[in-house]
C-alpha positions as CSV (number, residue, x, y, z in Angstrom):
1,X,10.1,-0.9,15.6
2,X,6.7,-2.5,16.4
3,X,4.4,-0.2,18.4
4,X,4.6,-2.2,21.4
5,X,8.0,-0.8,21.6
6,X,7.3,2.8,20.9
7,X,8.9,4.5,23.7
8,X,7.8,8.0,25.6
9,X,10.9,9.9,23.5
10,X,9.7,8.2,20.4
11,X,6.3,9.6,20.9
12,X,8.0,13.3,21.5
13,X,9.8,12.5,18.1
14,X,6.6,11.5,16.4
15,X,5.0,14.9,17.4
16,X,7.3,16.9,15.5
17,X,7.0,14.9,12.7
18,X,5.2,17.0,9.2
19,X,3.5,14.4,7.6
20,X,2.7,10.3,8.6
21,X,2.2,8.0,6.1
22,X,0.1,4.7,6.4
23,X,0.3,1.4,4.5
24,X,-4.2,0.7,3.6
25,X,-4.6,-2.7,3.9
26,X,-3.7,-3.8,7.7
27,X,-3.0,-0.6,8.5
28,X,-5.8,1.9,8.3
29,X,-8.3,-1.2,7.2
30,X,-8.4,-4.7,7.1
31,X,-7.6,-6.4,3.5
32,X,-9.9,-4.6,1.1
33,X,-12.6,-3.8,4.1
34,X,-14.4,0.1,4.6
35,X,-12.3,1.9,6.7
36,X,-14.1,2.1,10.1
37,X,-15.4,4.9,12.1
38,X,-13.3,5.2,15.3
39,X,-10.3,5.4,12.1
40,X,-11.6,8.1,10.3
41,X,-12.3,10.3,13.4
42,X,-8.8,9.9,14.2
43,X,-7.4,10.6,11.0
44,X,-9.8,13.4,11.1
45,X,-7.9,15.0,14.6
46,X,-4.9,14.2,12.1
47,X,-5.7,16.4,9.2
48,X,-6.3,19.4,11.4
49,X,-2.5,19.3,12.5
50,X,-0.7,17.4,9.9
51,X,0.2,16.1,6.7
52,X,-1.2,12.5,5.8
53,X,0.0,10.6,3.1
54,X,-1.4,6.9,2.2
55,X,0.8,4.3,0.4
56,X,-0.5,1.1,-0.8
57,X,-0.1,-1.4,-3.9
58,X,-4.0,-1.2,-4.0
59,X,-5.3,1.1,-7.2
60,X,-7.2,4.4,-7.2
61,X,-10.6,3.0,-7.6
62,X,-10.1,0.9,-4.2
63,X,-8.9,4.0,-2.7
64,X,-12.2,5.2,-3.2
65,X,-14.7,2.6,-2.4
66,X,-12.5,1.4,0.8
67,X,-10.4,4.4,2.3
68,X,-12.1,7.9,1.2
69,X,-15.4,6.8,1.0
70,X,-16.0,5.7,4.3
71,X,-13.7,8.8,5.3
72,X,-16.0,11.6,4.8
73,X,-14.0,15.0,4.5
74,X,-15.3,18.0,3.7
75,X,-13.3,19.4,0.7
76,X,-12.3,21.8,3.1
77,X,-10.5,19.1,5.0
78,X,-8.7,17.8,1.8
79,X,-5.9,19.8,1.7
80,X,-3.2,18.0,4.1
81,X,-4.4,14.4,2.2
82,X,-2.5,12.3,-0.2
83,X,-2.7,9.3,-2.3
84,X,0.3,7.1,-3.5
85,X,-1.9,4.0,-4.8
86,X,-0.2,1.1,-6.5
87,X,3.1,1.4,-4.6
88,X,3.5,5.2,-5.6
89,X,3.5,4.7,-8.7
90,X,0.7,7.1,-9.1
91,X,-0.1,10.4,-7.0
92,X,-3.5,12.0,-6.2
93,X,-4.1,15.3,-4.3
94,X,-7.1,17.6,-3.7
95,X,-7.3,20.6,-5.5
96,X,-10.3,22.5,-4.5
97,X,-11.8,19.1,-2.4
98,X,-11.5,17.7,-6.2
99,X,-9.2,14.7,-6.4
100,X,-6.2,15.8,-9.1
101,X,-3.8,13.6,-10.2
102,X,-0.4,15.0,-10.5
103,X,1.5,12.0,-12.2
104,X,1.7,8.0,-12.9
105,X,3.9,5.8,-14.0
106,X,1.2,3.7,-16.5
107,X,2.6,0.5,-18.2
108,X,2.8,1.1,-22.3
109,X,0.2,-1.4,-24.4
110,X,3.3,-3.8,-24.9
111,X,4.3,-3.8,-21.4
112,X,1.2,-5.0,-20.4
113,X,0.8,-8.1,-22.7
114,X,4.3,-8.7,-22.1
115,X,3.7,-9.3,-17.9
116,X,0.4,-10.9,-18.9
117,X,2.2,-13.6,-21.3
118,X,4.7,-13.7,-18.4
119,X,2.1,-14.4,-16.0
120,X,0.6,-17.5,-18.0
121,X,3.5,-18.4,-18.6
122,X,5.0,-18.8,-15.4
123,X,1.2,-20.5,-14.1
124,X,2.1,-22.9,-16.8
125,X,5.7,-23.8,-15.5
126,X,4.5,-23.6,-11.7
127,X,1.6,-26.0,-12.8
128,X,-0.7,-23.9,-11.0
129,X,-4.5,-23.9,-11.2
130,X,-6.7,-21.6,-9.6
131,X,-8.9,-22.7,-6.9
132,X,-12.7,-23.5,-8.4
133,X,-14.0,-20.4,-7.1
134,X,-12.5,-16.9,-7.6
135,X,-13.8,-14.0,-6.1
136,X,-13.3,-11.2,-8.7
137,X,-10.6,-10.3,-11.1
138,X,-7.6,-13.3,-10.7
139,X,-5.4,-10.4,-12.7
140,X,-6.0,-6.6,-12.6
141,X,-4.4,-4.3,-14.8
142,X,-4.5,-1.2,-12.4
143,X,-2.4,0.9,-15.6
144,X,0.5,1.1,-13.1
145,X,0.6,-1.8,-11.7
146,X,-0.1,-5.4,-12.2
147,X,-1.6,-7.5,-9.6
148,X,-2.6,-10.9,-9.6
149,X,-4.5,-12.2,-6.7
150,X,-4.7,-16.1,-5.9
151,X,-8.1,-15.7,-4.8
152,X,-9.4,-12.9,-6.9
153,X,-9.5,-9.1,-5.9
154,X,-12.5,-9.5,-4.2
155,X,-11.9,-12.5,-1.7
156,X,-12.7,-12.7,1.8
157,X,-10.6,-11.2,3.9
158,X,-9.7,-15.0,6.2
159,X,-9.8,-16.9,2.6
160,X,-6.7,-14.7,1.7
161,X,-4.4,-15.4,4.6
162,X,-5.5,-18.7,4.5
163,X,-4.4,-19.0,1.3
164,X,-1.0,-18.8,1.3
165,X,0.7,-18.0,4.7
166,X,3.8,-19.6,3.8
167,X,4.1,-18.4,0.1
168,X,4.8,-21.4,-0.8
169,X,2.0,-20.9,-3.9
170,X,3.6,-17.5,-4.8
171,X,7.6,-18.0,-4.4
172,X,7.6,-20.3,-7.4
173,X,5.5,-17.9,-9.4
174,X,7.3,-14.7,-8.4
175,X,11.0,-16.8,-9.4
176,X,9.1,-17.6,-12.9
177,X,8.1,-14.0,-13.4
178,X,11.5,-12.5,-11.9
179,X,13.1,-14.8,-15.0
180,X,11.0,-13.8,-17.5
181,X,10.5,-10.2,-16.4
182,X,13.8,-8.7,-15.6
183,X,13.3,-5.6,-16.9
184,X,10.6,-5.2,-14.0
185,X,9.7,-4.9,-10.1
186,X,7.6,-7.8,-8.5
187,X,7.2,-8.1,-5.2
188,X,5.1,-10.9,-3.4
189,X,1.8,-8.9,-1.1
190,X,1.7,-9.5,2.2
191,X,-1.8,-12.1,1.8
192,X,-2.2,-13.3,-1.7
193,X,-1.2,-11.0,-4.1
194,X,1.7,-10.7,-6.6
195,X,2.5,-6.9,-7.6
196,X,4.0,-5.9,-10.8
197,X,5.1,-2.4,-11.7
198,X,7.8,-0.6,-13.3
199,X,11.3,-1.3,-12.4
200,X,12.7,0.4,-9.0
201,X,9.6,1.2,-8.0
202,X,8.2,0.6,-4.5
203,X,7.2,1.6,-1.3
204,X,11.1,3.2,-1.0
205,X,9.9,5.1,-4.2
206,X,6.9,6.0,-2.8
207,X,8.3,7.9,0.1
208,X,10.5,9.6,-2.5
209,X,8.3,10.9,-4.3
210,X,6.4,12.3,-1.2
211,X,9.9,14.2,-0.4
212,X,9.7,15.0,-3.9
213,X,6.5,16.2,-4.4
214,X,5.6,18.3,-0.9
215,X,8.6,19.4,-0.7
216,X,10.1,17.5,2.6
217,X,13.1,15.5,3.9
218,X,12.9,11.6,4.9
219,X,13.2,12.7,8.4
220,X,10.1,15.1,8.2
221,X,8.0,11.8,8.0
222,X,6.9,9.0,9.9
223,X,5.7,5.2,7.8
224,X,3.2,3.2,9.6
225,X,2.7,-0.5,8.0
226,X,1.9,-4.2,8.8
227,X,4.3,-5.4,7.1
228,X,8.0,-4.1,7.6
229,X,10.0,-7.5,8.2
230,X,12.0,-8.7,6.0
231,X,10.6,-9.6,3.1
232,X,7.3,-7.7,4.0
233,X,5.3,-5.6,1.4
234,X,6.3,-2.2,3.8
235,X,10.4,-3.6,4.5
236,X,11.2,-1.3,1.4
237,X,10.6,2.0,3.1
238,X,13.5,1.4,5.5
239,X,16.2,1.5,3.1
240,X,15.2,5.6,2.9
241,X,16.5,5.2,6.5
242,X,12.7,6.3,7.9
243,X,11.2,6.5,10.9
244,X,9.1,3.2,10.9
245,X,6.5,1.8,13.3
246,X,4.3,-1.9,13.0
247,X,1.2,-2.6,13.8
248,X,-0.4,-5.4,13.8
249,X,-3.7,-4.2,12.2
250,X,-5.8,-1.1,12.7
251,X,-6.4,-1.0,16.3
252,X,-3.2,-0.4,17.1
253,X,-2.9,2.5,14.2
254,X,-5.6,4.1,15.9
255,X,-4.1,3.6,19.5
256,X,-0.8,5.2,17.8
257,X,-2.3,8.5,16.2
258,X,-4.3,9.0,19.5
259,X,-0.6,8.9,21.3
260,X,0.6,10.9,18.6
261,X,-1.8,13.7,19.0
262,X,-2.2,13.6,22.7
């Protein structure tokens, strides 16, 4: 449902809810922007009464420079956070305010090559070119995940959804790489990004691994994305049957948790 449609009783649900967990990017920040300061009090007023879990295709290193730098626990504070970066395909907790990580699902040496081949490959085929300037890394290897990003990592955030709204750039890509990857998950971002990881795993896999991991049910959790229509880089979540709410960026996220903690 889309938090304009969040009823009273859905609030009262919310409430009794153990842990929320939030896309990053259009969520809790804009695309690859510092989380900002009426955020982080919230989530803050969050941590003091529950379990907060953060999802996101982004890797551990932009976890740090966007989300927990700008969030400024004390280590004391740590203990209800957790990190799923690049789709949950990794997981990072605190273990005395230290961050820990407990597993990840890195590519092997010839998995890599093989989705970088399959990459150039599929630029080839597509006849794409990338735009004359590129604002960091076109391709990351995040050792879990693969993203390439039509603009580079490191591109404005209204250069990116200018890019390709339509994904009319990316669709002929992603049906390239879905041919020559099979074997593999790709799934097309929600601004300019393509994602590669291992197969079966994404945002559904994500929230299965928090069940798995802290020791809760589907129904102990709430998601909050951007991006849960169909097709969207959040839509995979509901096939756990969760408790979903959208936002449209993170103004309204705040707006939620405030309701959610009132």
């Amino acid at each position: 449902m889309s938090f304009r449609n969040v009823t009273s009783a859905n609030f009262k649900k919310f409430t009794g809810k153990k842990l929320i967990a939030f896309d990053l990017d259009g969520t809790l920040t804009h695309s690859k922007a510092p989380l900002e300061a009426k955020m982080a009090t919230v989530l803050h007023r969050l941590l003091k009464r529950k379990k907060v879990a953060v999802v996101s295709g982004g890797a551990k290193k932009q976890y740090e420079k966007q989300f927990l730098s700008n969030l400024g626990l004390s280590p004391e504070d740590t203990a209800n956070l957790f990190l799923f970066p690049t789709n949950g395909s990794a997981f990072y907790s605190f273990e005395k305010g230290s961050l820990t990580q407990r597993y990840a699902e890195n590519f092997t040496p010839e998995q890599k090559q093989k989705i970088l081949s399959a990459i150039q490959a599929a630029f080839q085929r597509t006849n794409f070119t990338p735009d004359a300037r590129i604002y960091g890394e076109l391709i990351e290897d995040r050792d879990s995940q693969i993203t390439f990003s039509g603009l580079g990592q490191e591109a404005p955030v209204e250069l990116k959804k200018a890019w390709d709204p339509d994904r009319a750039k990316r669709e002929p890509i992603k049906a390239v790489l879905d041919e020559l990857l099979p074997d593999f998950e790709i799934k097309i971002n929600s601004s300019s990004s393509i994602d590669i990881t291992k197969k079966g795993i994404d945002k559904a896999y994500a929230i299965r691994k928090i069940c798995e991991n802290l020791d809760l049910k589907v129904g102990d959790i709430l998601f909050v994305g951007d991006a849960l229509f169909p097709g969207g880089n959040d839509s995979a979540v509901l096939r756990t049957g969760i408790d979903a709410v959208e936002v449209i960026g993170p103004e309204e996220t705040v707006e939620l948790v405030k309701r959610i903690l009132a």
